[in-house]
N, C-alpha and C positions, 0 to 999 in steps of 0.2 A: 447330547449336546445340540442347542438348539443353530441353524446353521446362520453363517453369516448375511448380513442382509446386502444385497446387490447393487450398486452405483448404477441411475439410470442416466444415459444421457452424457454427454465431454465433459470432464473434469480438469480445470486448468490448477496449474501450482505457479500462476504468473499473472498480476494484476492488469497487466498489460494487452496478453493474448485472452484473461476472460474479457477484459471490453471490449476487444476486437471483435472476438465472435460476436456478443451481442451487438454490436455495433452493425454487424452481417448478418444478424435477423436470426441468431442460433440460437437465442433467450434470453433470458437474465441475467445480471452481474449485481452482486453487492458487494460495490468498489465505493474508496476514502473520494467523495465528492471533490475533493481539490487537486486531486492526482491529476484528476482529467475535465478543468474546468475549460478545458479550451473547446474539447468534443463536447460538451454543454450547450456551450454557447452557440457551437455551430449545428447543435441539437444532431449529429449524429448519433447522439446518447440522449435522454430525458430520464427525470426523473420521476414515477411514474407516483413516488408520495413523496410527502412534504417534510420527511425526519429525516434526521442525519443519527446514525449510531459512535455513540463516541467510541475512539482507536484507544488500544493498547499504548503502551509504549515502550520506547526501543532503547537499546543497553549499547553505550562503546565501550568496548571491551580489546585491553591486550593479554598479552598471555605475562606472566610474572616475571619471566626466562627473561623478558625482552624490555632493557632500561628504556624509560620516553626517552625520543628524540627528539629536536624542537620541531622536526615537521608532524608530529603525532601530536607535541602539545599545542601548535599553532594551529592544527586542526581542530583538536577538541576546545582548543578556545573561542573557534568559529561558531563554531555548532552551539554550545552552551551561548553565547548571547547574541546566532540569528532565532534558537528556538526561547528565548529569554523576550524577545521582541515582539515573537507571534510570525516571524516573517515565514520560519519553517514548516 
């Protein structure tokens, strides 16, 4: 078995804490450009090329157990037409 290959360097599982670090000179981050257009602007962060990678996208999800309530559908009807508008 050939062995597994080694993580060099901080690994974050939070969009938040890898910009941070980079933000504090620890490397690089490839984070969703509009998460953190404020540290852009105030160029804590730069972006060192000129593309953007398109996102994935995200599932709301309940469990079947659990009838909608109206604050579940008054939420999910938020979401469906601020991302409907572009606003999200």
């Amino acid at each position: 078995k050939a062995p597994c290959p080694t993580l060099r360097g901080p690994v974050f599982d939070s969009s938040v804490l890898m910009t941070a670090a980079a933000a504090s000179g620890l490397g690089v981050a490839l984070a969703p450009a509009a998460m953190f257009s404020r540290d852009l602007a105030a160029e804590r962060l730069i972006r060192p090329f000129d593309i953007e990678v398109a996102l994935g996208g995200y599932w709301l999800t309940r469990l079947h157990s659990r009838p909608d309530s109206p604050a579940m559908s008054a939420f999910r009807d938020w979401v469906m037409q601020d991302t409907a508008l572009g606003i999200g």
